[in-house]
N, C-alpha and C positions, 0 to 999 in steps of 0.2 A: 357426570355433573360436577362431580369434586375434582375439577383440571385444578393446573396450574393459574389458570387466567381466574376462577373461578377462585380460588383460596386467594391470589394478590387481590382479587377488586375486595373480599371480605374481609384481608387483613385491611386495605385503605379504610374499609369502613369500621372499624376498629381503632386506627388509629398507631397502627404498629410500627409506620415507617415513619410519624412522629416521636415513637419512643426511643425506636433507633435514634434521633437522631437526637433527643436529649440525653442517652443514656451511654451513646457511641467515643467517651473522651479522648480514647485510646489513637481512635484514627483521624487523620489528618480531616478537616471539613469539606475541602470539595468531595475526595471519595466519600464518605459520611454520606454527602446528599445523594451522590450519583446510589449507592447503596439503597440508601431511603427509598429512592426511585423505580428502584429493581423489581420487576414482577417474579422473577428466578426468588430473589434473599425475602420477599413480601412474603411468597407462595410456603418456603419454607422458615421463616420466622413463626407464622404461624403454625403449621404445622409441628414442629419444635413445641411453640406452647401451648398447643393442646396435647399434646404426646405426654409431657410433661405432668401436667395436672391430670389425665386420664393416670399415668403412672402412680403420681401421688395419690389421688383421691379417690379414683375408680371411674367407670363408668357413669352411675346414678350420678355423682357431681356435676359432670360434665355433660350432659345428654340435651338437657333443658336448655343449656347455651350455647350447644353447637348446632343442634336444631333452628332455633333461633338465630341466629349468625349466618346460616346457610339458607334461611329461608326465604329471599329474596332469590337466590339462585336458583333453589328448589321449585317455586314456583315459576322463573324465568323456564325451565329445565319443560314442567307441566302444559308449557302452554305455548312454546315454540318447537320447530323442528332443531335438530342440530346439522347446521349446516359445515359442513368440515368443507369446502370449496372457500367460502366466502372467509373461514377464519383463517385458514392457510393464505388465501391472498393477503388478508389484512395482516398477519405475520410479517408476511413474504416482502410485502412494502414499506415496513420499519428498517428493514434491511437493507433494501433498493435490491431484491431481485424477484423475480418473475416464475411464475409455473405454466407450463403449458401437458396439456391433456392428451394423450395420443394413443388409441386403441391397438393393442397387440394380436387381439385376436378376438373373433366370432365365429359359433358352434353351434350348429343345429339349426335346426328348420326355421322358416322365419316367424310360424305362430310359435317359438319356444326357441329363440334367442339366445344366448348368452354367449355377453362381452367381457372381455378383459382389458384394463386402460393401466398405464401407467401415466404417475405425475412427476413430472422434467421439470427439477429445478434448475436452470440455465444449464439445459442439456443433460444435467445427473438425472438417472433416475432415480428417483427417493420413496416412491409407494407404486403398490401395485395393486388393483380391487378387481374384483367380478363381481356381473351381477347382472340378474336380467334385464336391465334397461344402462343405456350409456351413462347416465347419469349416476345411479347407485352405482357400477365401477367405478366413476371418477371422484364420487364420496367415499369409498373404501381405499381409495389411491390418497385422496387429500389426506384421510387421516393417519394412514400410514408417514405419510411425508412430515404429517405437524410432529408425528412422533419420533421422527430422526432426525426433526430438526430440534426435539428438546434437546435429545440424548445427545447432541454433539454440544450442546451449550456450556462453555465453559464452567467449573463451577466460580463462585463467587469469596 
């Protein structure tokens, strides 16, 4: 629940990549906004100022506000599935490329199944899942893949 996407939409509702950007004199304005912008510098802005004030203050300071802060997510988190398919596409389309799904293998009898898929980003393989039905492998391959696609992300 606590991603990356998941800490930028609560630092937006916070207000953090407006303070960035009155607070930012240093850097020139267009990097400033594109910064401001950033779901990567959002995700860790915030995390930074709670790190921060958890440091300073302790836990009990902070509990009430982050619970709160997150509870919009928390409750998104309670009451949908997590679809790692559908966000790796949406990823994958800010970028302009494509994932395609393709089973490596299946084992065992057919009332006891199990598939293994891997997820091709324009050909790389980037995640790999199992699971008894194609689906849950190609959910275990999406999030494999969303996760090699942070770690390659430049930092900021």
């Amino acid at each position: 629940m606590v991603s990356r996407r998941a800490c930028a939409l609560v630092a937006q509702e916070l207000g953090l990549g407006a303070e960035l950007l009155e607070r930012g004199a240093a850097a020139q304005p267009e990097e400033l906004t594109r910064l401001a912008q950033n779901r990567n510098v959002l995700a860790a802005l915030l995390e930074a100022a709670l790190a921060a004030i958890f440091l300073e203050q302790g836990f009990e300071a902070v509990e009430e506000a982050i619970v709160a802060a997150f509870r919009g997510q928390m409750e998104y988190a309670a009451t949908h599935s997590v679809d790692y398919k559908t966000e790796l596409q949406e990823e994958l389309a800010r970028i302009r490329k494509q994932v395609v799904y393709t089973v490596l293998e299946t084992v065992g009898p057919a009332h006891d199944r199990r598939f293994t898929c891997a997820a091709l980003i324009d050909g790389e393989q980037r995640g790999v899942g199992a699971g008894s039905t194609k689906k849950e492998a190609e959910q275990e391959a999406a999030l494999q893949a969303l996760e090699s696609l942070a770690a390659e992300e430049p930092p900021v």
